[in-house]
N, C-alpha and C positions, 0 to 999 in steps of 0.2 A: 708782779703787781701790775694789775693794768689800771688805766687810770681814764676815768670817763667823764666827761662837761655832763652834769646835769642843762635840761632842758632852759630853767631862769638863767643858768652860767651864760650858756651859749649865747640866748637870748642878750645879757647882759652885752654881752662882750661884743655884739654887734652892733646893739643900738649907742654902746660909748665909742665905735670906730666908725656909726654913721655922723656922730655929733661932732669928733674929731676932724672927719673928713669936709664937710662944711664949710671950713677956712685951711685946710692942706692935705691933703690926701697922702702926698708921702709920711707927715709927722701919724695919721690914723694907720697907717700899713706899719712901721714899726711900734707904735703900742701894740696891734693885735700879732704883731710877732715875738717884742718881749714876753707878752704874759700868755699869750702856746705855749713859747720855747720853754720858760721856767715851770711853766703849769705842767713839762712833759715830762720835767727834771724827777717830777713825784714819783715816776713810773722806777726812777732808781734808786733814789731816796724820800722814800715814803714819810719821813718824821724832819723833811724842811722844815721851814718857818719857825714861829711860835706858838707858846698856848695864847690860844684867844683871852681875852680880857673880855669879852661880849657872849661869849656860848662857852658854859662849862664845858669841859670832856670833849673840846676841839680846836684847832691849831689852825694859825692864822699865815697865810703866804704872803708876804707885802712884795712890791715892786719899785723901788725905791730907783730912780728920784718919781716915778710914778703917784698919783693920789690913790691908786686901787689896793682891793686886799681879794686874798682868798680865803674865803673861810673852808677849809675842810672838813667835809662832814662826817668821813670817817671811814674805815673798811667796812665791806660789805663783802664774805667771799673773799676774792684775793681781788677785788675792786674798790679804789679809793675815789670819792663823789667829790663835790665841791661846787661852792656857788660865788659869786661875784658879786663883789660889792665895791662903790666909791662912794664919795661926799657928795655928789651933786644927783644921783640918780632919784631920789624924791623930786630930785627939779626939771627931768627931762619928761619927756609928754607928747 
């Protein structure tokens, strides 16, 4: 299984480690290495997380004590997609 950031993920996950870094750079360098590292974990266990409760027919990665999620969008091929989401990203700009 390979497992690839969609384009918004990546995007996402930058602009929450620019907003993090702001006020501390090292707390924004371990967010964006918790959720790589577990987002990598897909590549050996493909069916983490849960079923989403927001998107029929996809599973959701949390990062707990984190506010983000992963939604998984699914296999493609022997490729697992996925995009990123938090609570405040309607509010960054």
């Amino acid at each position: 299984m390979e497992v690839r950031w969609s384009m918004p993920a990546a995007e996402d996950l930058e602009h929450i480690c620019e907003w993090i870094e702001r006020d501390n750079s090292e707390a924004a360098r371990r967010v964006a290495r918790t959720i790589y590292d577990e987002c990598a974990r897909l590549k050996d266990c493909p069916n983490l997380g849960r079923p989403s409760r927001r998107m029929a027919g996809r599973r959701e990665l949390t990062f707990a004590p984190l506010p983000y999620i992963t939604a998984l969008a699914g296999c493609v091929g022997n490729a697992l997609g996925y995009m990123l989401d938090h609570p405040g990203k309607a509010l960054q700009g």
